[in-house]
VMD Tcl script that builds the backbone (N, CA, C; Angstrom):
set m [mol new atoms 522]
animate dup $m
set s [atomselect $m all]
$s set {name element resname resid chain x y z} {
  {N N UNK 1 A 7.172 -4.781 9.279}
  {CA C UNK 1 A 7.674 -4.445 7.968}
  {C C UNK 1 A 8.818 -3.441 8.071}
  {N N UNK 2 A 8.488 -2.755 8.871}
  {CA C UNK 2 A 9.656 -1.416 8.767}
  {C C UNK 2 A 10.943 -2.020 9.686}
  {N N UNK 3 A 10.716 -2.903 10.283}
  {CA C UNK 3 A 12.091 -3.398 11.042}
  {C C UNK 3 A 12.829 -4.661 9.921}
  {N N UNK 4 A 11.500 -4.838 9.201}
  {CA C UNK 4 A 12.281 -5.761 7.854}
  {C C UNK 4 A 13.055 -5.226 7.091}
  {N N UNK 5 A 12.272 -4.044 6.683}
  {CA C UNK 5 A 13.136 -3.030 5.673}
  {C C UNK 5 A 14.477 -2.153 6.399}
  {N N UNK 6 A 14.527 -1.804 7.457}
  {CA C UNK 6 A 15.716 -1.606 7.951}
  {C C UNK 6 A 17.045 -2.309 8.018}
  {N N UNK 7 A 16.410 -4.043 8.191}
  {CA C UNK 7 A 17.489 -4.973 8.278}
  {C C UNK 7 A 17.709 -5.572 7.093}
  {N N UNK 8 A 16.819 -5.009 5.683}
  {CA C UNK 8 A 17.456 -5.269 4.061}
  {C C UNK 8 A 18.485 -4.921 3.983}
  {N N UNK 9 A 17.740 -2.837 4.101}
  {CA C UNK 9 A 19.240 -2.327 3.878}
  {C C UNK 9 A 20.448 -2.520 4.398}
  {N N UNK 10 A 20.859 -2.987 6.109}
  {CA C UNK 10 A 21.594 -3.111 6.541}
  {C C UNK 10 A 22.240 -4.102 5.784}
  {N N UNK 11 A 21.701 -5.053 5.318}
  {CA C UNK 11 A 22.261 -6.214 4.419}
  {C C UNK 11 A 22.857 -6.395 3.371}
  {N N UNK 12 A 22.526 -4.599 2.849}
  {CA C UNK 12 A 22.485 -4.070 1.449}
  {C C UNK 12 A 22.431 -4.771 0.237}
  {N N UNK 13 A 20.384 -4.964 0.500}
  {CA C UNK 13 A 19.245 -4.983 -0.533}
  {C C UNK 13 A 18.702 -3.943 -1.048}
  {N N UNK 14 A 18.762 -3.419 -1.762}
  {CA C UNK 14 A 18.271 -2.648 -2.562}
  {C C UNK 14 A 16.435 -2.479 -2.541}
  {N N UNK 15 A 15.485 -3.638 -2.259}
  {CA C UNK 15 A 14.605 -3.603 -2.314}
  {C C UNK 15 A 14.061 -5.120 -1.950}
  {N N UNK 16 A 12.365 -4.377 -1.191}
  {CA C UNK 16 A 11.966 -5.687 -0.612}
  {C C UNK 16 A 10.674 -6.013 -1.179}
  {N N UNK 17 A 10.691 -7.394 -1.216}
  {CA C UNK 17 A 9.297 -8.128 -1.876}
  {C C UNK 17 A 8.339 -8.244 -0.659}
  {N N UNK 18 A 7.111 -8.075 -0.809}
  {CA C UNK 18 A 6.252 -7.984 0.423}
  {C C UNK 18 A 4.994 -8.818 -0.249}
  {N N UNK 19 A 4.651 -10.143 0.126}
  {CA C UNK 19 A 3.646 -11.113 -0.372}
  {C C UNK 19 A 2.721 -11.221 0.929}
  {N N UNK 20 A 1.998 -11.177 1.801}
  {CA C UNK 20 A 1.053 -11.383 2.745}
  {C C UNK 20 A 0.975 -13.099 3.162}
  {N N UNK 21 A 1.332 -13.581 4.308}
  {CA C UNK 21 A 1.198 -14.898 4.269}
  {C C UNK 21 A 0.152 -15.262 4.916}
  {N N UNK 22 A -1.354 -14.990 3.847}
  {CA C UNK 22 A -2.435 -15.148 4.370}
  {C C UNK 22 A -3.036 -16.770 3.115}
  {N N UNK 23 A -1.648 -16.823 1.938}
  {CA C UNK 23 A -2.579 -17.844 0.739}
  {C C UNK 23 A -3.017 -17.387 -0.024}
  {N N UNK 24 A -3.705 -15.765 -0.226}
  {CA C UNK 24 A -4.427 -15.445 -0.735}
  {C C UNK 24 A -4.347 -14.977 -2.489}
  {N N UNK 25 A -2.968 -14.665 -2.254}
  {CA C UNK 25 A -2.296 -14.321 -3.413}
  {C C UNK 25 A -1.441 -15.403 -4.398}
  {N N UNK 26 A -1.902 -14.643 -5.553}
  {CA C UNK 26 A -0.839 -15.873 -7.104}
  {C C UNK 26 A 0.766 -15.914 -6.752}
  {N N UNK 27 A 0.817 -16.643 -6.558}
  {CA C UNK 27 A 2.587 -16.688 -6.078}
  {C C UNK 27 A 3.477 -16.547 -7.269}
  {N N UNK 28 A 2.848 -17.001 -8.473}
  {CA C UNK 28 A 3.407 -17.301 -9.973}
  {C C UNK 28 A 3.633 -15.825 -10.554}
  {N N UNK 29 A 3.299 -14.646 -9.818}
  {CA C UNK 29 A 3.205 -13.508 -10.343}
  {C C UNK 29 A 4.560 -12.502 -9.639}
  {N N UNK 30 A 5.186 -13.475 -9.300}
  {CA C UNK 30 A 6.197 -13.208 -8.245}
  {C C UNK 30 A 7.415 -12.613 -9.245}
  {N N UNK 31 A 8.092 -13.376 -10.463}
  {CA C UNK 31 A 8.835 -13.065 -11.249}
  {C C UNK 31 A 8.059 -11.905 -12.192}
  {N N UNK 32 A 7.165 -11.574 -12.153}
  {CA C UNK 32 A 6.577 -10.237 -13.056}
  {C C UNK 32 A 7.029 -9.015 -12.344}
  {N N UNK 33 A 6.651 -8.716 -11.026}
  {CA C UNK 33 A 6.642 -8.247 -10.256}
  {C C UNK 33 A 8.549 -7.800 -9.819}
  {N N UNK 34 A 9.172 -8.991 -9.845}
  {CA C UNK 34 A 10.480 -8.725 -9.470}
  {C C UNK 34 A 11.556 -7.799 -11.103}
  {N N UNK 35 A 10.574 -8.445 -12.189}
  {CA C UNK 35 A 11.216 -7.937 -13.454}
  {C C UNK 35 A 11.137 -6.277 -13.578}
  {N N UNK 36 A 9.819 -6.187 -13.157}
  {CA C UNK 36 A 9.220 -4.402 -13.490}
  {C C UNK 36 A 10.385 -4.014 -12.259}
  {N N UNK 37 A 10.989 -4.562 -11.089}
  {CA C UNK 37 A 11.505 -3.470 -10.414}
  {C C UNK 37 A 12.651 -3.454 -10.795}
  {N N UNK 38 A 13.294 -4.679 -11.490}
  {CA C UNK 38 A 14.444 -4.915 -12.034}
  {C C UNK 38 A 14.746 -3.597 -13.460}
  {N N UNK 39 A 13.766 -3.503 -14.278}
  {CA C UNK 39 A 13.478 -2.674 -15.391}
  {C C UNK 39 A 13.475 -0.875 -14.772}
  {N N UNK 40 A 12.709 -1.051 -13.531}
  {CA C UNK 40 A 12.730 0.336 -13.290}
  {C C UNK 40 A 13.332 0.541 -11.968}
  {N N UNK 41 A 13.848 0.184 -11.295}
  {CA C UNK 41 A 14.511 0.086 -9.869}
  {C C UNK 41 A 14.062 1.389 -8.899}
  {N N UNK 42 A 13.454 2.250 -9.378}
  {CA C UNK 42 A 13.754 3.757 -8.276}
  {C C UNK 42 A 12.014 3.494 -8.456}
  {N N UNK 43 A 11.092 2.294 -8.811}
  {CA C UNK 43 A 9.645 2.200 -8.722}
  {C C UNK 43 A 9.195 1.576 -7.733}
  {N N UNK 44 A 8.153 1.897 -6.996}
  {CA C UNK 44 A 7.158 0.775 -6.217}
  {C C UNK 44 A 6.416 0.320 -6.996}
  {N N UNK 45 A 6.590 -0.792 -6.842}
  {CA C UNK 45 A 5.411 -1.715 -7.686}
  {C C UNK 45 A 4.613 -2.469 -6.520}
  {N N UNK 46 A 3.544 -2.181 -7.627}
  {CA C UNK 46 A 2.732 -2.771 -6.172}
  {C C UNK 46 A 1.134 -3.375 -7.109}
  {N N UNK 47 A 0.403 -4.361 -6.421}
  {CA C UNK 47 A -0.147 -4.774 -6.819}
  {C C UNK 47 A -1.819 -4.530 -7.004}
  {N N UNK 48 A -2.948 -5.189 -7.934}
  {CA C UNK 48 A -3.793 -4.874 -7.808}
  {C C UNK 48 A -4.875 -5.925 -7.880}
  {N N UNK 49 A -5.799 -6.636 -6.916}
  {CA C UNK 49 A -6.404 -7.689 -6.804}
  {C C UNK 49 A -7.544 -7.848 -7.845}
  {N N UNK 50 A -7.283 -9.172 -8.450}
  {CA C UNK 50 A -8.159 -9.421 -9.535}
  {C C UNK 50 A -8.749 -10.384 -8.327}
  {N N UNK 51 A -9.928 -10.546 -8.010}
  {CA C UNK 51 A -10.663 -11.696 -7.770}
  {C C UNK 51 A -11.233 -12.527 -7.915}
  {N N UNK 52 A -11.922 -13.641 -7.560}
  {CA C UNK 52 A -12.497 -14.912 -7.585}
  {C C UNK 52 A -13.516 -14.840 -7.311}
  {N N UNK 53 A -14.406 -15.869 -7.542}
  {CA C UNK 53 A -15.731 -15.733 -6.687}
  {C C UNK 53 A -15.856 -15.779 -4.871}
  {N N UNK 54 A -14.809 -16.436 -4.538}
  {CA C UNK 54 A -14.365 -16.117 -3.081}
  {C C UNK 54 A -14.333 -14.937 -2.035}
  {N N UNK 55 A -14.490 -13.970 -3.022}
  {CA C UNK 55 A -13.957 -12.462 -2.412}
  {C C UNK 55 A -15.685 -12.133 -1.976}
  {N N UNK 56 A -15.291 -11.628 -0.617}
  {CA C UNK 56 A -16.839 -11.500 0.118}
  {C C UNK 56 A -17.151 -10.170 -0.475}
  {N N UNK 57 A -18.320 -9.831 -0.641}
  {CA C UNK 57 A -18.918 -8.428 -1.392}
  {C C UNK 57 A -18.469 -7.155 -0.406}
  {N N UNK 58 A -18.674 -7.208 0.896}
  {CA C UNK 58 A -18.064 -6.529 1.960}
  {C C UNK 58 A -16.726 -5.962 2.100}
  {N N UNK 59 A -16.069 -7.033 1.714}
  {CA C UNK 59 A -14.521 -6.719 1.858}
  {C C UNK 59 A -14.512 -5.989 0.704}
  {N N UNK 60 A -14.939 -5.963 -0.472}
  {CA C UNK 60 A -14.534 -5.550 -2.003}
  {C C UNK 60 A -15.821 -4.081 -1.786}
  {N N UNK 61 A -16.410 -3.960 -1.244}
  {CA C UNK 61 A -16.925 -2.751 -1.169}
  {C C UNK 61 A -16.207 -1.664 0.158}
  {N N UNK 62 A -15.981 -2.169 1.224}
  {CA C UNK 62 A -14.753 -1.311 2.083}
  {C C UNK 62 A -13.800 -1.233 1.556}
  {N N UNK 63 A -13.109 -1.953 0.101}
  {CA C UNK 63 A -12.125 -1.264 -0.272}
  {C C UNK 63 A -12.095 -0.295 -1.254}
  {N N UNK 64 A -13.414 -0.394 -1.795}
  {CA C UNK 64 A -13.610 1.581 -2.535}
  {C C UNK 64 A -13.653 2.362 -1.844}
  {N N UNK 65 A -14.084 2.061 -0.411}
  {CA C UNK 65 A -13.893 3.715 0.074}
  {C C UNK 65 A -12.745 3.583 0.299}
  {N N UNK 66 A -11.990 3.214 0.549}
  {CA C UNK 66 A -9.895 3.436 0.473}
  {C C UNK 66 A -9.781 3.856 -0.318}
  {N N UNK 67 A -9.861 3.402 -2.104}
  {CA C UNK 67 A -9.522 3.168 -2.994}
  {C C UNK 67 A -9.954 4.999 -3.500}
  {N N UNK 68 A -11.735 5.280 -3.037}
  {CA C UNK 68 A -12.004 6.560 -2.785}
  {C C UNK 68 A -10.367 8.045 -2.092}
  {N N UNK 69 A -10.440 7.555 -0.927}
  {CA C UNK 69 A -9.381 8.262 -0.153}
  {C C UNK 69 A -8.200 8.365 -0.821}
  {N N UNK 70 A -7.664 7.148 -1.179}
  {CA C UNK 70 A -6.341 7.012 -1.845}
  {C C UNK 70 A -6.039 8.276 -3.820}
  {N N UNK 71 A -7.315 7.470 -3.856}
  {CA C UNK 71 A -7.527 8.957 -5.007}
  {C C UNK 71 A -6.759 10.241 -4.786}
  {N N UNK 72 A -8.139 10.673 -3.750}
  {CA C UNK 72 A -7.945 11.846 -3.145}
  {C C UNK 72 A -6.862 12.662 -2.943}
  {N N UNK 73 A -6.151 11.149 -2.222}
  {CA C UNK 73 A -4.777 11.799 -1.998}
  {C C UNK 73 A -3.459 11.958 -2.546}
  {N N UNK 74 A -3.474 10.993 -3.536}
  {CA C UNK 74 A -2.176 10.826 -4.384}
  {C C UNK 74 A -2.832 11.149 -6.063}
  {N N UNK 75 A -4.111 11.447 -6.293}
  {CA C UNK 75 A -4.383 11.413 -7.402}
  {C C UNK 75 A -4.888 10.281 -8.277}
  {N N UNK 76 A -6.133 10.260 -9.082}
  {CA C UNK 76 A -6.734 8.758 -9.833}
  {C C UNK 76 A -5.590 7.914 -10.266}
  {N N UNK 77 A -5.181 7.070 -10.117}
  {CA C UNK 77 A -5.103 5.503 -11.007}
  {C C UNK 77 A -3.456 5.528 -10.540}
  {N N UNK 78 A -2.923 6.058 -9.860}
  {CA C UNK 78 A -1.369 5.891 -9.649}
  {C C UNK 78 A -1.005 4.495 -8.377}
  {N N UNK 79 A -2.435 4.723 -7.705}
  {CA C UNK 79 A -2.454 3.376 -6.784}
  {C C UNK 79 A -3.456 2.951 -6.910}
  {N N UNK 80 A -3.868 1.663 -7.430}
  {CA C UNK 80 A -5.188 0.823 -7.943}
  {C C UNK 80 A -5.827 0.564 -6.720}
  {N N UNK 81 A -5.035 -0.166 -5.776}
  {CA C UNK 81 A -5.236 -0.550 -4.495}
  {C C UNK 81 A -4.173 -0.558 -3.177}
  {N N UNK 82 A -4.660 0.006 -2.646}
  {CA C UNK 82 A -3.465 0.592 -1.520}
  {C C UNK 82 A -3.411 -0.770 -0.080}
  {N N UNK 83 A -4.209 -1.750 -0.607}
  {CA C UNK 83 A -4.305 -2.342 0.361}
  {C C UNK 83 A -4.060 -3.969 0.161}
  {N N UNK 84 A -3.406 -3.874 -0.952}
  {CA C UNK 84 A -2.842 -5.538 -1.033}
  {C C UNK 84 A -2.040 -5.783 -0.887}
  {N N UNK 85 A -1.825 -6.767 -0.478}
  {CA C UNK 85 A -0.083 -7.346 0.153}
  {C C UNK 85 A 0.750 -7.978 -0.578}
  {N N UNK 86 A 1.023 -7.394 -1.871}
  {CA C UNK 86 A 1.679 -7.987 -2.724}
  {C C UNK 86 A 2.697 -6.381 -3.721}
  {N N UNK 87 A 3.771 -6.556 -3.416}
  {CA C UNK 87 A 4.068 -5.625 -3.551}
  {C C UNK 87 A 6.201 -5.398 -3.870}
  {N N UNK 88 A 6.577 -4.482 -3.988}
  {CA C UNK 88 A 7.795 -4.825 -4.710}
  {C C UNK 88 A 8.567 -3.794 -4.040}
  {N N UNK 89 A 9.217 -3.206 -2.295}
  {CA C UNK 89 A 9.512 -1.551 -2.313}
  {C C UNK 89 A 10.793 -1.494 -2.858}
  {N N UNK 90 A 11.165 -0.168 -3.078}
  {CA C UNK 90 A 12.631 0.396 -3.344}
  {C C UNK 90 A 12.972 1.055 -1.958}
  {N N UNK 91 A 13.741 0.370 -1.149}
  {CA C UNK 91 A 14.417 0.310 0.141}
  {C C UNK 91 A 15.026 2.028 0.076}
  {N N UNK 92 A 15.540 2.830 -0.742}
  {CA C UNK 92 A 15.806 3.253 -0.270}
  {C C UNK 92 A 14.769 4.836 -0.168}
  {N N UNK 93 A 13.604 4.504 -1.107}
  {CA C UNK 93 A 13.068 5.574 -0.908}
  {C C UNK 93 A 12.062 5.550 0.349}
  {N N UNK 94 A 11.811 4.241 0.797}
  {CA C UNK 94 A 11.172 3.946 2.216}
  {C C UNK 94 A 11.872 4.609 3.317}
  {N N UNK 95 A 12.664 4.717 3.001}
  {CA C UNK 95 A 13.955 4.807 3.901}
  {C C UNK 95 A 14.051 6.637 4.195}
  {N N UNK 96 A 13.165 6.933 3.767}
  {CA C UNK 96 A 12.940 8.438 3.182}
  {C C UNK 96 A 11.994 8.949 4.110}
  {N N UNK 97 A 10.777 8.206 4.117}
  {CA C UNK 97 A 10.034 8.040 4.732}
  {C C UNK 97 A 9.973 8.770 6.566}
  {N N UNK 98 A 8.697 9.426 6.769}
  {CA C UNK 98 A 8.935 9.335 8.466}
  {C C UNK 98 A 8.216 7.588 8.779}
  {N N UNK 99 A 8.295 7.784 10.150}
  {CA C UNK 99 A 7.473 6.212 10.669}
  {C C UNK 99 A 6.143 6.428 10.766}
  {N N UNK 100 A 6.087 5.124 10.273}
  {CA C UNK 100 A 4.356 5.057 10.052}
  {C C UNK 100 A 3.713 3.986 11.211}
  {N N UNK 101 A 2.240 3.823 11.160}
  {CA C UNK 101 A 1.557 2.592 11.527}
  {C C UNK 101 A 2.516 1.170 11.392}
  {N N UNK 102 A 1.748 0.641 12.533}
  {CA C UNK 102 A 2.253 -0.801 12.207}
  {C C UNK 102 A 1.107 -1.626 12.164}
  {N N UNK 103 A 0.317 -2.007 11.728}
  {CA C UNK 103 A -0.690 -2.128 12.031}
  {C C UNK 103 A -1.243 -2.463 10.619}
  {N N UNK 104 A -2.681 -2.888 10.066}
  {CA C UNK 104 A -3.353 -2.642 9.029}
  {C C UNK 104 A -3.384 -1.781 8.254}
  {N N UNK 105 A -3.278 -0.331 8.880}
  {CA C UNK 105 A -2.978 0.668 8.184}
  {C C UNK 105 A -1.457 1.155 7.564}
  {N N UNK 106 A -0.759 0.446 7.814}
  {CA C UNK 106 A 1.013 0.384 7.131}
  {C C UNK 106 A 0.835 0.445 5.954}
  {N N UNK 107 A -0.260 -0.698 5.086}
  {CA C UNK 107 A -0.045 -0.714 3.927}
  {C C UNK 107 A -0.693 0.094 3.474}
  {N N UNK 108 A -1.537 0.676 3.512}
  {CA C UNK 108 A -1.963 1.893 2.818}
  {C C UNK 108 A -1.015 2.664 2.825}
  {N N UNK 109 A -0.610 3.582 4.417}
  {CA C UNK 109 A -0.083 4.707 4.669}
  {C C UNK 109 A 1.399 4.641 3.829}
  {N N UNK 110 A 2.104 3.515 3.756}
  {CA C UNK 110 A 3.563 3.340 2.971}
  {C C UNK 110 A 3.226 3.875 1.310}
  {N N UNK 111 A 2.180 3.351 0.617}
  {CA C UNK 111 A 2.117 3.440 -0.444}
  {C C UNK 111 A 1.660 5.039 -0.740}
  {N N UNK 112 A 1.084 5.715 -0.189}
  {CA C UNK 112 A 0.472 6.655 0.018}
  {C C UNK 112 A 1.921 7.450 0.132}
  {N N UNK 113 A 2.193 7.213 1.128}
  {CA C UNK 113 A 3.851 8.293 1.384}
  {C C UNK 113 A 4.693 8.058 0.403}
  {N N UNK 114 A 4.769 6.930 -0.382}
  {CA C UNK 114 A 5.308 6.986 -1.391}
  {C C UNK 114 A 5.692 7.497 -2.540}
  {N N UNK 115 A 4.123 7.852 -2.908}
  {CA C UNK 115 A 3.795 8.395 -3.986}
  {C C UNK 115 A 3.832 9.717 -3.791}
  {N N UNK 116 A 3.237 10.253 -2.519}
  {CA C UNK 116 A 3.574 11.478 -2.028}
  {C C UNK 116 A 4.732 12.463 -2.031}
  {N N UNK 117 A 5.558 11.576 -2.022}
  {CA C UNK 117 A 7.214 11.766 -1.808}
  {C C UNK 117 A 7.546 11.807 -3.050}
  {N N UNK 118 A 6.861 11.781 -4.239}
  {CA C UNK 118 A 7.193 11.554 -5.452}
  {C C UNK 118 A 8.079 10.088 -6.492}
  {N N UNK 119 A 7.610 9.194 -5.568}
  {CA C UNK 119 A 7.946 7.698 -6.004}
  {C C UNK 119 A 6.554 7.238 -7.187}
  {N N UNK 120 A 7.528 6.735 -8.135}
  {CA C UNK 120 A 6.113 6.631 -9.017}
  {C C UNK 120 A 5.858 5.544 -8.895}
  {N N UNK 121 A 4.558 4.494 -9.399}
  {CA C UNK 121 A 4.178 3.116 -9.720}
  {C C UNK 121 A 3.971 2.690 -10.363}
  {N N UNK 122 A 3.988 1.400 -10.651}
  {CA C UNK 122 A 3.573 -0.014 -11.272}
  {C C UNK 122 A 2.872 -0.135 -11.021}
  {N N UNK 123 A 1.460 -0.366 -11.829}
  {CA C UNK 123 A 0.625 -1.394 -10.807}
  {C C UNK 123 A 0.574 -3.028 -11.929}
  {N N UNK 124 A 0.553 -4.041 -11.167}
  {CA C UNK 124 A 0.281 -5.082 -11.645}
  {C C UNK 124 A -0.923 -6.237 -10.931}
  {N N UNK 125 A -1.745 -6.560 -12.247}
  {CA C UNK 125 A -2.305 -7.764 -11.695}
  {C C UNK 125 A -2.003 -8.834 -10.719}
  {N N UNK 126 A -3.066 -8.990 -9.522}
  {CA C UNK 126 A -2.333 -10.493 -9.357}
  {C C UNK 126 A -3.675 -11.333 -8.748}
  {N N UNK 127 A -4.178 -12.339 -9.456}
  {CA C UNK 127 A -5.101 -13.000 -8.497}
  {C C UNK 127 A -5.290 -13.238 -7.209}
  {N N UNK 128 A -6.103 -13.014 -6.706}
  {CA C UNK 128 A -6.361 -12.979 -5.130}
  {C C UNK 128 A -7.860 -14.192 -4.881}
  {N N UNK 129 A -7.341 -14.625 -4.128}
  {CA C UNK 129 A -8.570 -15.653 -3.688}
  {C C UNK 129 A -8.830 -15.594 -1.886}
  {N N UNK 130 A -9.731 -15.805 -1.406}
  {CA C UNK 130 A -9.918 -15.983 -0.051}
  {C C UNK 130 A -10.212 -16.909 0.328}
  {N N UNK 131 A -10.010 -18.031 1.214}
  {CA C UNK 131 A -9.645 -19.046 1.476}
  {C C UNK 131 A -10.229 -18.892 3.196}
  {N N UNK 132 A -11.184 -20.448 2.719}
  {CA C UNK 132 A -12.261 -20.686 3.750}
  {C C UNK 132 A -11.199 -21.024 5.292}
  {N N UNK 133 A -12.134 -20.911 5.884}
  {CA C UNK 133 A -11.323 -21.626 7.214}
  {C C UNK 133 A -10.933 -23.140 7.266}
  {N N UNK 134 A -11.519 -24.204 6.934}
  {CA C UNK 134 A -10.857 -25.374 6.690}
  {C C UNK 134 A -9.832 -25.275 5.764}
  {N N UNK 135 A -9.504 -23.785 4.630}
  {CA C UNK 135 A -8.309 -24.323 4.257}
  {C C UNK 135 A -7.443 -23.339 4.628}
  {N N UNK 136 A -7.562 -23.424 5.915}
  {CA C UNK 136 A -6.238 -22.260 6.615}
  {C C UNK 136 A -6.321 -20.985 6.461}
  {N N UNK 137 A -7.731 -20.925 5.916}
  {CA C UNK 137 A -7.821 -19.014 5.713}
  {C C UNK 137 A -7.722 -18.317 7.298}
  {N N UNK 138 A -7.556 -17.208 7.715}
  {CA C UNK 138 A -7.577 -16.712 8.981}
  {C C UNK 138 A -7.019 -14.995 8.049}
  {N N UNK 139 A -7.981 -14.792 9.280}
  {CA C UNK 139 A -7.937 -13.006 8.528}
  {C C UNK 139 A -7.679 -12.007 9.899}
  {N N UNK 140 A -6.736 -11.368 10.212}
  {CA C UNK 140 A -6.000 -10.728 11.379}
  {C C UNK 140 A -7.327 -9.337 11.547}
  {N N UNK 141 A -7.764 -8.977 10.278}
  {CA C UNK 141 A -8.403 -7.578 10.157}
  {C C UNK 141 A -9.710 -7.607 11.302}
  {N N UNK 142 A -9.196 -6.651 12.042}
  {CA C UNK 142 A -9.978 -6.045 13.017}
  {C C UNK 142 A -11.204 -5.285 12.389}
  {N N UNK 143 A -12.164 -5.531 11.585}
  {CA C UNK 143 A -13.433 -4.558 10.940}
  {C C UNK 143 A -13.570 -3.450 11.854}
  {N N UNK 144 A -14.343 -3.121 13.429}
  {CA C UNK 144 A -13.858 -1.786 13.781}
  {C C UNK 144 A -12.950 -1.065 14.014}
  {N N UNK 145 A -11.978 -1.897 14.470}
  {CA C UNK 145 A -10.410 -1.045 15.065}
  {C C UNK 145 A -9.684 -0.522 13.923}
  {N N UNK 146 A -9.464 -1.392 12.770}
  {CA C UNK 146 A -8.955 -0.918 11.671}
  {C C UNK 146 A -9.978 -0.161 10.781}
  {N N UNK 147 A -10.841 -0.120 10.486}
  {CA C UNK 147 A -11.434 1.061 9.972}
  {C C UNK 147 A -11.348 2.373 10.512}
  {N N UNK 148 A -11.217 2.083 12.242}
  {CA C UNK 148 A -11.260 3.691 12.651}
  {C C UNK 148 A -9.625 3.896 12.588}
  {N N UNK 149 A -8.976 3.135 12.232}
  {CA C UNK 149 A -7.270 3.042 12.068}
  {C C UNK 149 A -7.203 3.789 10.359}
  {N N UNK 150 A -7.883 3.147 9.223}
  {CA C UNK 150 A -7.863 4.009 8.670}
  {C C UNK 150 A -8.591 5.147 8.339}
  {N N UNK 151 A -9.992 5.666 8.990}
  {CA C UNK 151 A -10.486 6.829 8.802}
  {C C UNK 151 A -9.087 7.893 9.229}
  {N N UNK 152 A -8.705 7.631 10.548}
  {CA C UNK 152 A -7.872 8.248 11.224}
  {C C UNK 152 A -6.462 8.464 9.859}
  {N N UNK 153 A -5.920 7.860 9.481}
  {CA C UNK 153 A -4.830 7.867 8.674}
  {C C UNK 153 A -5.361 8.821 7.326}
  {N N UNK 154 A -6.471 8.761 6.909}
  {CA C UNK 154 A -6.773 9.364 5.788}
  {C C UNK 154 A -7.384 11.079 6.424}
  {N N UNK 155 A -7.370 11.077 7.578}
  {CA C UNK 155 A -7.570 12.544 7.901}
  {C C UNK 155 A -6.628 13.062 8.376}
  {N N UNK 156 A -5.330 12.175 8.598}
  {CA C UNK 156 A -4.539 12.604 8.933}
  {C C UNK 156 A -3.662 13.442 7.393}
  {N N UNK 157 A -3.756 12.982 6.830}
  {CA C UNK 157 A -3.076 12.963 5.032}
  {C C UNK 157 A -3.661 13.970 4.918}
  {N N UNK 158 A -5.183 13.818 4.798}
  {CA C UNK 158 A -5.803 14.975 4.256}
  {C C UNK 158 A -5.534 16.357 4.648}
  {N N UNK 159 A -5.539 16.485 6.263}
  {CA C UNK 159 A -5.413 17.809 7.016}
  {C C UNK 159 A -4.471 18.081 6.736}
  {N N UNK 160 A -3.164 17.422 6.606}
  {CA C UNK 160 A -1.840 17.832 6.771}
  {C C UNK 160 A -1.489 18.164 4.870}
  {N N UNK 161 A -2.271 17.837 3.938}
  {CA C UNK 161 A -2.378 18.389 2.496}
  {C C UNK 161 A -2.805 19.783 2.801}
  {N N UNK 162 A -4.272 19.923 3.236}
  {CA C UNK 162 A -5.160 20.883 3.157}
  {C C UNK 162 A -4.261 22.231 4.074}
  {N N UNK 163 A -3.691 21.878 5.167}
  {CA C UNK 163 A -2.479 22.782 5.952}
  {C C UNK 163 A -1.466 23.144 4.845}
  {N N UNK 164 A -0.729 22.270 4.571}
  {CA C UNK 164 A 0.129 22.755 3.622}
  {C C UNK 164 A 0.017 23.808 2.666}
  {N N UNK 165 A -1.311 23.610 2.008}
  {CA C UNK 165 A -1.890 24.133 0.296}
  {C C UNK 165 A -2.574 25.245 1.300}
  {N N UNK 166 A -3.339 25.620 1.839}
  {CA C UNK 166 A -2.884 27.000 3.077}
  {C C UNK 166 A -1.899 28.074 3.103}
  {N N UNK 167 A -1.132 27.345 4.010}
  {CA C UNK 167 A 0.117 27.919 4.131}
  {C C UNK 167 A 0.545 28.260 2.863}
  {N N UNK 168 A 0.384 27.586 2.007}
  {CA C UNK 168 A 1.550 28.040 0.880}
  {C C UNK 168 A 0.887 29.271 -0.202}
  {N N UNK 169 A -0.212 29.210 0.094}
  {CA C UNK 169 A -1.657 30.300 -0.529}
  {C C UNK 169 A -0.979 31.532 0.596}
  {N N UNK 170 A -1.062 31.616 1.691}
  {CA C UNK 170 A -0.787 32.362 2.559}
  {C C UNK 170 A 1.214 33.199 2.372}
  {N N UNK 171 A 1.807 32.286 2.306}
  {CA C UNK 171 A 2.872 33.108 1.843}
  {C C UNK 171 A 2.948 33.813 1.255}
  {N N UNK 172 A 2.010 32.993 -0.611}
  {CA C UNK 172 A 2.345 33.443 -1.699}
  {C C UNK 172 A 1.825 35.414 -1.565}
  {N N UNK 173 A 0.984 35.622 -0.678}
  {CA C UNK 173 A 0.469 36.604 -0.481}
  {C C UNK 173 A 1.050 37.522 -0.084}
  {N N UNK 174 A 2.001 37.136 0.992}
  {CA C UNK 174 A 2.876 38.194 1.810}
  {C C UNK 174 A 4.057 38.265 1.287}
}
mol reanalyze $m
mol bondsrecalc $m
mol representation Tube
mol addrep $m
């Protein structure tokens, strides 16, 4: 992703559409999505999974505890879900950005730095379905490696908040 978004701007795009080519997502939600960034251009929009009966109870319960963390860290309801692949960036505030994960944890950690950085959001609906293996479903997610990929990312956020708000208690003193 981040070597995508480097070679937008070089192209000078203004902003990149990010859909997951797993199937899983409404493709028809594509022009909603491109309008809100069109309307607000300096926004991430980014998406939030309505599901189907398809969606395994597992997957939709590991993503509250993200959804938990993500709170935490950027504050309630500014990111619905930090972990869907459907999404709208503004190239140049990515671009702002230090380097992140490449990995499973990208999409969290991008949206997260985002908002951090003071980029605000959209969030929009978009149906999500999961899709069996006879119909080409295939799922990259590592269940241990990427969980300890994002415990690791969300303590990383956290410590480096909790350091900050410290330090800055600590100045205010001296």
């Amino acid at each position: 992703m981040q070597a995508g978004f480097a070679r937008a701007r070089e192209l000078g795009f203004s902003h990149a559409l990010q859909v997951d080519a797993d199937g899983q997502h409404d493709l028809t939600r594509v022009p909603a999505f491109l309008e809100a960034s069109r309307e607000r251009p300096d926004v991430f929009v980014i998406g939030y999974p309505e599901y189907d009966e398809s969606a395994p109870a597992l997957r939709k319960g590991a993503r509250r505890i993200t959804d938990f963390w993500v709170n935490v860290e950027v504050g309630r309801g500014k990111i619905r879900d930090a972990m869907v692949g459907f999404r709208v960036y503004p190239l140049a505030a990515v671009a702002r950005l230090p380097r992140m994960g490449s990995r499973m944890d990208f999409d969290i950690e991008v949206a997260v730095r985002l908002v951090l950085a003071g980029t605000d959001t959209i969030n929009l609906p978009v149906k999500v379905r999961y899709l069996s293996p006879e119909e080409g479903g295939v799922s990259h997610f590592q269940p241990f490696l990427d969980n300890v990929r994002f415990s690791w990312l969300h303590t990383r956020i956290c410590a480096g908040a909790s350091f900050r708000w410290v330090f800055r208690k600590l100045r205010g003193r001296a």
